[in-house]
Structures are given as C-alpha cells and as structure tokens.
C-alpha positions as CSV (number, residue, x, y, z in Angstrom):
1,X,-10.8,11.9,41.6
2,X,-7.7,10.1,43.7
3,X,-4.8,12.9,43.5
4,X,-2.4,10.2,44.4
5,X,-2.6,8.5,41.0
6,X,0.0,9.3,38.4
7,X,-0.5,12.0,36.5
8,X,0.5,10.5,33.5
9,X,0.8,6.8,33.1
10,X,0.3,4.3,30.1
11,X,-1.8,1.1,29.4
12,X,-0.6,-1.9,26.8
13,X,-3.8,-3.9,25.7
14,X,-3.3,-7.8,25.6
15,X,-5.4,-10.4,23.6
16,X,-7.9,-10.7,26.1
17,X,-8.8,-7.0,26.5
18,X,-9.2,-6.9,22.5
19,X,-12.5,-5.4,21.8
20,X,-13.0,-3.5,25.1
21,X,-14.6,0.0,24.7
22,X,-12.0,2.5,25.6
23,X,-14.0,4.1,28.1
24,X,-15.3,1.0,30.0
25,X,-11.4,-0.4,29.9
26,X,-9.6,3.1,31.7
27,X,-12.3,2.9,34.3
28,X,-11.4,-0.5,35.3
29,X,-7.6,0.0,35.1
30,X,-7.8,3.6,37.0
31,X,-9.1,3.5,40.4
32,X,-11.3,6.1,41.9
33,X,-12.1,7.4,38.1
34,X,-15.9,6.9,37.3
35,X,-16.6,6.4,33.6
36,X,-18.1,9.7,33.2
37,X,-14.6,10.9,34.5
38,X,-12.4,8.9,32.2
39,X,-15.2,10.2,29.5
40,X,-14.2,13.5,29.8
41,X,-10.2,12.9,29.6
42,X,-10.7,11.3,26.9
43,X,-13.3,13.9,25.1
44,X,-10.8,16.6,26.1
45,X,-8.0,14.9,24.1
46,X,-6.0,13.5,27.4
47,X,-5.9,10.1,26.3
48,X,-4.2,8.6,23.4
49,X,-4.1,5.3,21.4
50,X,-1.1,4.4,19.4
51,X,-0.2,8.2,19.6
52,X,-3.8,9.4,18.2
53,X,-6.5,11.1,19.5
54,X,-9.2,8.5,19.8
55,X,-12.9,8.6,20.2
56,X,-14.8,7.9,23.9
57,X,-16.3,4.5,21.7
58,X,-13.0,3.4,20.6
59,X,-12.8,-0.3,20.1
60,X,-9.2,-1.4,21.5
61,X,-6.7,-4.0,19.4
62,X,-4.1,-6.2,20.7
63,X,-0.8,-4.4,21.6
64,X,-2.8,-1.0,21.7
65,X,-0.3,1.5,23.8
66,X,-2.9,3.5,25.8
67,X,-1.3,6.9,27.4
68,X,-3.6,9.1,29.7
69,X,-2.1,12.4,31.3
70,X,-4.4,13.4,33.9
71,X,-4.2,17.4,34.3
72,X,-3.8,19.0,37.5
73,X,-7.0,21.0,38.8
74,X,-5.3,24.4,38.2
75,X,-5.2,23.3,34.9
76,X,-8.5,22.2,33.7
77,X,-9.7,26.1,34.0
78,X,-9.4,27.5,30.8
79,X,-8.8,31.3,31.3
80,X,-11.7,33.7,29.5
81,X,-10.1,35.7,26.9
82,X,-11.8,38.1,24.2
83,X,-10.8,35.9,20.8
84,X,-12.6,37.0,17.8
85,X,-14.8,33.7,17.1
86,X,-16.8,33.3,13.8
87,X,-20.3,32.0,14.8
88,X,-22.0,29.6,12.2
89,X,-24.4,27.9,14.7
90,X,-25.3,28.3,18.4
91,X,-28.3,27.2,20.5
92,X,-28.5,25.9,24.2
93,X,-26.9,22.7,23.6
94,X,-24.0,23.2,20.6
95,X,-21.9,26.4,19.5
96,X,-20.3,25.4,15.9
97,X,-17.7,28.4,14.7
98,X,-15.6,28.7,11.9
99,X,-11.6,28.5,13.3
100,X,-9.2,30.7,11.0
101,X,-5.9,29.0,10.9
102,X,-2.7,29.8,12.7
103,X,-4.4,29.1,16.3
104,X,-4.5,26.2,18.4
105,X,-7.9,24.9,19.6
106,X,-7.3,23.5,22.9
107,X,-5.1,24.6,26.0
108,X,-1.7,22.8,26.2
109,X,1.4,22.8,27.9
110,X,2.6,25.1,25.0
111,X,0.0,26.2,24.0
112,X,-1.7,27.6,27.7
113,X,-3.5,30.7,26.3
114,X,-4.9,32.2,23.3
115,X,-7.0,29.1,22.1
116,X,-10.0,29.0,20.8
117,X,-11.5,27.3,23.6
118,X,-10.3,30.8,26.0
119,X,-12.7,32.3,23.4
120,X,-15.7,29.9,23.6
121,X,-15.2,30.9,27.7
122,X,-15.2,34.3,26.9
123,X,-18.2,34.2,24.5
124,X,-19.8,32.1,26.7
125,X,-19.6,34.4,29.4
126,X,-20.9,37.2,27.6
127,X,-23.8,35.8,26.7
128,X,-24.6,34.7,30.9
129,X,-23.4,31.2,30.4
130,X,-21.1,28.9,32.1
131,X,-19.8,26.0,30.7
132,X,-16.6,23.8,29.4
133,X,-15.7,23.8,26.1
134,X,-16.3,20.1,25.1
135,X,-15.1,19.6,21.2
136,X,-16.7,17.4,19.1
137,X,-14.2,17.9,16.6
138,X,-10.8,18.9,16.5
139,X,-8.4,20.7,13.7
140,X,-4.4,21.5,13.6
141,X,-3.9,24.8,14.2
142,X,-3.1,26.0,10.5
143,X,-6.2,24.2,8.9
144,X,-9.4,26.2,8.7
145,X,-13.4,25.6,9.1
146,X,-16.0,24.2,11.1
147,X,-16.0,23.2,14.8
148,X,-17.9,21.6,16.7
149,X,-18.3,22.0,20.5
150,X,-21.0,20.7,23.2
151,X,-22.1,23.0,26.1
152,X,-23.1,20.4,27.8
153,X,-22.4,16.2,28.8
154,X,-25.9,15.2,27.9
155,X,-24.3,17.0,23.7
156,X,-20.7,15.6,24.1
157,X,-22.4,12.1,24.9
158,X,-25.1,12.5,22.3
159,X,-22.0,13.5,19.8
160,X,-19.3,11.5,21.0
161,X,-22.2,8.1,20.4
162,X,-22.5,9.7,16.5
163,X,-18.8,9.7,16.6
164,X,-18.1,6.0,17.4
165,X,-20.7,5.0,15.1
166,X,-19.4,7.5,12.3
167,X,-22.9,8.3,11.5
168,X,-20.9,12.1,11.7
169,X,-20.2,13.6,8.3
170,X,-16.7,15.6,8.0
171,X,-15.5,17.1,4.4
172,X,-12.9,18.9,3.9
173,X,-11.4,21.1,0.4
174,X,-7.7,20.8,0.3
175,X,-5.6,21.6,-2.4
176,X,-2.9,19.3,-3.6
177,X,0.6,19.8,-4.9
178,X,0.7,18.4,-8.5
179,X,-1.9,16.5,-10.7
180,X,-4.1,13.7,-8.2
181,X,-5.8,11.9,-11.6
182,X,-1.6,11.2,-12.8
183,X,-1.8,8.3,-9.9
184,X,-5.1,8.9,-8.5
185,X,-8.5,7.8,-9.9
186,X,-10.9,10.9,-10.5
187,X,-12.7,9.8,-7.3
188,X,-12.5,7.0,-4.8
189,X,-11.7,5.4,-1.0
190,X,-7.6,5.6,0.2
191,X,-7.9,2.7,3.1
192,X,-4.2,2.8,4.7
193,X,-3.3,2.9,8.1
194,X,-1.7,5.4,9.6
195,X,0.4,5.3,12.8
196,X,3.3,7.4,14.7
197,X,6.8,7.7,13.0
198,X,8.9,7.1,16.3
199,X,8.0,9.9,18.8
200,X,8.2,13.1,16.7
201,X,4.2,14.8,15.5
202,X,4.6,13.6,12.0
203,X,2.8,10.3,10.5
204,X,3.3,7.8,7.9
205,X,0.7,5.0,6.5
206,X,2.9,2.6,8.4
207,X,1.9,-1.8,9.0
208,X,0.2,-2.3,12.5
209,X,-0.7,1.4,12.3
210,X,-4.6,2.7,12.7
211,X,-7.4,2.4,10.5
212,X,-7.6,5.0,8.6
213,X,-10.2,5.7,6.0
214,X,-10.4,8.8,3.3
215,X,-13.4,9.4,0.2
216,X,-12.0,12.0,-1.8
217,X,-13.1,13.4,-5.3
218,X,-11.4,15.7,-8.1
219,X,-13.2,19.0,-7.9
220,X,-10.5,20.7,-10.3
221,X,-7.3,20.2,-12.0
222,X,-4.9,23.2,-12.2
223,X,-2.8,21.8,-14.8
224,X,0.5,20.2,-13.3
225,X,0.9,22.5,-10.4
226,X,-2.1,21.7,-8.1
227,X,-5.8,20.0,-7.5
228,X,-8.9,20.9,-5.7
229,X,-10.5,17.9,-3.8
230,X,-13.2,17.2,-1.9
231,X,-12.6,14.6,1.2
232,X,-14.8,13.0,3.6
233,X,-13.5,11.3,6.2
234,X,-14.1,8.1,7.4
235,X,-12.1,7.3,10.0
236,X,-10.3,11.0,12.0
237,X,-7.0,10.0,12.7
238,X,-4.7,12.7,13.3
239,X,-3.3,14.2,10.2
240,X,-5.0,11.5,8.3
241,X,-5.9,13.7,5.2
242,X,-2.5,14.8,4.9
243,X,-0.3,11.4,5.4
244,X,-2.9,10.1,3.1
245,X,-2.2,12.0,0.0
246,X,1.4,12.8,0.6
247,X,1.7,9.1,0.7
248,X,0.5,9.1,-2.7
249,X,3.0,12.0,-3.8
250,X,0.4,14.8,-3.6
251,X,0.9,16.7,-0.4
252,X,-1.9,19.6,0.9
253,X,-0.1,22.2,-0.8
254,X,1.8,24.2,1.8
255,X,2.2,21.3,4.4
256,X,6.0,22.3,5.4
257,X,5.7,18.5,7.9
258,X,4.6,16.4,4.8
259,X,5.6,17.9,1.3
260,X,9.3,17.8,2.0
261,X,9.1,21.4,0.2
262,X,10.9,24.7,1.6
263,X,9.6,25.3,5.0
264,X,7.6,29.0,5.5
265,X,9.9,31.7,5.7
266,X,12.7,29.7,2.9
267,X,13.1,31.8,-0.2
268,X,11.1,29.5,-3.3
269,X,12.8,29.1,-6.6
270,X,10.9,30.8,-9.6
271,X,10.6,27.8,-10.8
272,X,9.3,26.3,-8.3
273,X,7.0,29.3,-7.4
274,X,5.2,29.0,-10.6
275,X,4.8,25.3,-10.1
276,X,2.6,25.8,-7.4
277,X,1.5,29.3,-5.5
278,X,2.7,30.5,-2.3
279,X,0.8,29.5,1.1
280,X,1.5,30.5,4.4
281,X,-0.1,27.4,5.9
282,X,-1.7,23.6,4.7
283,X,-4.3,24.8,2.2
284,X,-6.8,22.6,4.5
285,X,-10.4,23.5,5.3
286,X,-13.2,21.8,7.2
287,X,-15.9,23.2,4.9
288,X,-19.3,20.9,6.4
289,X,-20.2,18.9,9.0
290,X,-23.5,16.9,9.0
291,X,-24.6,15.1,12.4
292,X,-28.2,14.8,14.5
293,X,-29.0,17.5,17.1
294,X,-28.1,16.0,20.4
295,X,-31.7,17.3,21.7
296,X,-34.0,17.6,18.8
297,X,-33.0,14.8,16.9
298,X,-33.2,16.9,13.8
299,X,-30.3,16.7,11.1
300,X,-28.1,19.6,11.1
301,X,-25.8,20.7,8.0
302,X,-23.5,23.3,9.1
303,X,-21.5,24.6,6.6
304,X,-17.7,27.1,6.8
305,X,-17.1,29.1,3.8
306,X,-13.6,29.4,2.3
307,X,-10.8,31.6,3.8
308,X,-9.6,34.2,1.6
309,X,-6.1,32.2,0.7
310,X,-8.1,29.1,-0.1
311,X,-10.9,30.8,-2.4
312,X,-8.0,32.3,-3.9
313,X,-6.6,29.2,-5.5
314,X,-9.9,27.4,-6.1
C-alpha cells in the first residue's frame, strides 16, 4: 500500500458512477490499492456509505458519500487476549460464536482492546493457528447471538459473494415495547429507508436514505406491555431492526438510543416498571444464521440460544 495517501479521505458518487460495485470503484479512485486491498477495508468495516457499513458487492447510487479511513499498520494487529468465547461452529475455514452483549466486536479507536476479535486471536492461537479475524457479520455491542467470522480470504470472499446476493439468512428475536398487532399486522415486510440523522450514531427511516428491508412475525403478545418477534433481515443496515420498529412506536425494549425511555441507570416509575420489565440492554438477539459453506458447498444452519435476560421475558 502507498503510506503517502490520506489516511482518511471521502468519495461523492456522480450519475455516471451509479451502479459501480463498491469494490471495483475504491480501487480505481485510490492508487496503489489493489482490489483485494480495498476488499479487506471494506470487510473490516473501514469504509462507509451514507454513514453505514456496506457490503464488498455494494451497488453505489447517485450522491453516495463514500468515507474510507485507512488504519495505520500498528493498528491492523489485533492484540491476543484470553476472552471467554462461546463456540457454536468451528472448522478450518469459519469459527461462528455466540457474542454476549455488553462488548464490542471489532477494534476501534475507543474501543482498542477487549473485543471479541482479541478473543478470536487468542483462541486462534491456542489452537496453533494464525489468522485475521474477518466478520461476516457484525452486531452492536449490547445485542446478543450468532457471529460469523472467516479464517481465511478464499471464506470472507466466498461469504462476502452470499452477502451481496443476500442468499445469507439473518433472524433475530427482539422484544418490543407495547403491543406490535395495535399498528402492526401479525406478520409482514417494513420496506423504509434508513439513513444518518446529522453526524451523531443514531438513525431515522429518513427520504434519500438506504434501502432497508425487515420480515418480522408476532411470536407473542404480552398484553400491552411488550411483543416477541421474529425478524429476518433483508437488507443489514446499521441499526436497521431498531429504527425500523421504533419508527412504528414499538422500540426493542431497553434501546436507551431509540425508545426515548429513561436511560440505564435512571430510576423507572412503578408505573412505568410494570408496563414493561427492566433490561440492562436492547432485548436484541441474533438467534440463526443460514448460508453455504465457503468450501463444501453444503448448507449450514447455525443456531445461538437465548441469553438468560431474553429467555426471561419470552
């Protein structure tokens, strides 16, 4: 790589780049990049579109803002460090875990240390392997369940193809504040875009925003004070599951960014407590994940049981 390019540095796609793969667009606009290079910023969640993580296959749209911070060399080493993971799946090619909530999954500038990729290093290590944690799939740090992660380019290629295609199955359970079926229909498709409100982390379904894609159906109705769902993603924009139903007045139940509810650590009314229970965090979990092994070719069903605060309201 050229270490006199910018380390961070930002893109605007015009009318005639409309189209474009992501990929093949960055490695024209950044010299001494290959493709494989601006592959793995992007699989590594360096690059954003319109403020969202986007997948390698992305297809870009007039007036895209394209921002790509390129991380020094000292920083692409992700420290080993002895994390308790919880394996579901591993072979030579994939290691799928289920994340508990309350930690970040990938190395940032504030979050340096105590990821879960320094604990895919550290497992990886003490099982005589070497390799880069390359995510297939990515969660907030306070929602639970299954991830996804390559050892290797020829699996985060092999994934990252399923991804743009969306021929990979995500579903979620997540628990809603207040009764869906009052504005919702017992099942169905919410098809709103979603975009960046001005430069904080939160979303809105906002005109000009992203694509953004949800299947969702009614598991269970606690009376007024909350509903069990089952989601499947369409479309992974970031927090798409929550803007989606807090746009529709039923926020994940515990989601201090979206419900406009006391923030953790704010004393709850009674009244308000026995509306709906007490949650530390967004009662979120990735609870499957259905793709084709990047070697085999066989299907794979990976499945993340429910933490003990989410079983406890279902």
């Amino acid at each position: 790589m050229n270490e006199d390019f910018p380390e961070a540095f930002a893109f605007t796609c015009g009318e005639g780049e409309a189209g474009r793969r992501l990929d093949v667009y960055l490695t024209g606009e950044m010299p001494g990049y290959s493709r494989g290079a601006v592959q793995r910023l992007i699989g590594d969640g360096h690059v954003t579109v319109r403020g969202d993580v986007p997948k390698t296959g992305y297809r870009l749209m007039k007036n895209d803002v394209i921002r790509v911070t390129v991380p020094k060399p000292s920083e692409l080493l992700i420290k080993p460090e002895n994390i308790p993971l919880d394996v579901l799946y591993e072979d030579d090619d994939l290691i799928a875990i289920n994340k508990q909530p309350g930690i970040v999954v990938h190395p940032t500038k504030g979050h340096r240390d105590g990821t879960i990729a320094n604990g895919v290093v550290f497992h990886a290590q003490q099982r005589g392997e070497n390799y880069k944690p390359r995510f297939a799939s990515r969660l907030d740090m306070d929602t639970s369940g299954v991830l996804l992660i390559g050892k290797n380019s020829h699996a985060q290629d092999s994934l990252a193809k399923q991804g743009a295609s969306d021929t990979i199955e995500k579903y979620y359970t997540a628990v809603l504040e207040g009764r869906l079926e009052d504005d919702l229909p017992p099942s169905g498709l919410i098809d709103l875009p979603v975009g960046l409100i001005e430069q904080g982390p939160a979303r809105g379904v906002l005109e000009g925003g992203q694509p953004a894609r949800t299947e969702y159906e009614i598991l269970d109705c606690h009376g007024t004070a909350y509903t069990v769902v089952r989601v499947r993603l369409i479309t992974g924009r970031t927090h798409q599951i929550r803007v989606h139903f807090a746009h529709h007045g039923h926020p994940v139940l515990g989601d201090s960014l979206y419900s406009g509810r006391p923030r953790r650590g704010d004393i709850l009314s009674p009244a308000l407590c026995l509306a709906a229970p007490a949650i530390p965090r967004q009662a979120l979990h990735a609870s499957e994940i259905v793709f084709t092994h990047p070697t085999t070719g066989a299907p794979m069903r990976i499945s993340a049981p429910l933490p003990p605060d989410i079983a406890a309201l279902v």
